[in-house]
N, C-alpha and C positions, 0 to 999 in steps of 0.2 A: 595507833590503835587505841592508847590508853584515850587520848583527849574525844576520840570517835566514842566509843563507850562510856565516856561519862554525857558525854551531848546525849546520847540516847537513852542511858537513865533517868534524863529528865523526861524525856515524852515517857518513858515507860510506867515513872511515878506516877503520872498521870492518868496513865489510859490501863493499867495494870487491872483494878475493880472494875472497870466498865467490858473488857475483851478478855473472855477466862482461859484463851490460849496464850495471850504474851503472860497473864501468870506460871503458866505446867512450862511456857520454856525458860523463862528466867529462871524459874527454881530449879528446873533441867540444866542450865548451862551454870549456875553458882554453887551447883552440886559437884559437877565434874571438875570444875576448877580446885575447891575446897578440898576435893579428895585426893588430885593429884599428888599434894605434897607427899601424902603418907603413902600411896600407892608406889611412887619413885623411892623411896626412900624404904620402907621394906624391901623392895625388888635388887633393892641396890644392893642390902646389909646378906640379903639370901645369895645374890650371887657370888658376893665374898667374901662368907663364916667361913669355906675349907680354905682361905688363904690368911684368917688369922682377922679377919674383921677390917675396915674401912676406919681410914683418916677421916675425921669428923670433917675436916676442911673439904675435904672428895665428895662426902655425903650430902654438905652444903650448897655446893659450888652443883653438883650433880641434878638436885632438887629446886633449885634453881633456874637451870636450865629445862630442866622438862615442863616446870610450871610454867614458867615465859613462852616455851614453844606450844605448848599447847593454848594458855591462853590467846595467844596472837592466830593459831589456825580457827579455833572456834569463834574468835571475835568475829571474822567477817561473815561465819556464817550465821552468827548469833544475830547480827546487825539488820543482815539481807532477811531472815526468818522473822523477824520481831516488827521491820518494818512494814513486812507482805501482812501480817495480820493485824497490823493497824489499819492497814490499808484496804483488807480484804481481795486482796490479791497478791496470794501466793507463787504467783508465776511470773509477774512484774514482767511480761514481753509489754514494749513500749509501740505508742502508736509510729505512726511510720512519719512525722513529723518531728520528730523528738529521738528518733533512732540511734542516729549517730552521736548525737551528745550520750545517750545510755550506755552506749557499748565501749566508748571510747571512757569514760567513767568506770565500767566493770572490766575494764581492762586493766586498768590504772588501779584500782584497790586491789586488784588481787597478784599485781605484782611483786608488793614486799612478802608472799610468798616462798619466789625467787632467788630472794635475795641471800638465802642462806649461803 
């Protein structure tokens, strides 16, 4: 996901000024990312002040993992959304000549998914 995202940061440098929706969602999904840490990480400290507070190492490793997991689920919708309004089409059904390479492709990304 990571190498996928950065490939698409490039078209988005690009085309960011010119299409004013890949701006509201890039700064939509680098918002939710950014915020994650601290959102996991209070949630964390609140649900274990009555047992005396959290191992910083717990809190790390916890923060962590919720960041990672959230960025990799939004990543592919970030991708598919980013690329629809480059594209001006948000709905991305494929002609019927190109079908099966599309779906067999959108099968395949959103497997790792899965893979938890």
């Amino acid at each position: 996901m990571v190498a996928g995202i950065i490939g698409l940061l490039s078209l988005v440098s690009k085309t960011v000024y010119r299409i004013p929706g890949v701006l509201a969602l890039a700064i939509g999904f680098l918002a939710i990312i950014a915020a994650s840490p601290f959102v996991s990480a209070v949630t964390m400290m609140k649900f274990y002040w009555k047992d005396g507070g959290v191992s910083l190492e717990n809190l790390l490793w916890t923060v962590f993992v919720v960041t990672s997991s959230i960025f990799i689920a939004l990543s592919a919708f970030y991708s598919d959304w980013c690329l629809g309004l480059m594209l001006g089409d948000l709905t991305g059904m494929p002609s019927s000549d190109n079908a099966p390479l599309y779906w067999t492709y959108f099968a395949a990304k959103r497997l790792s998914m899965l893979c938890w």
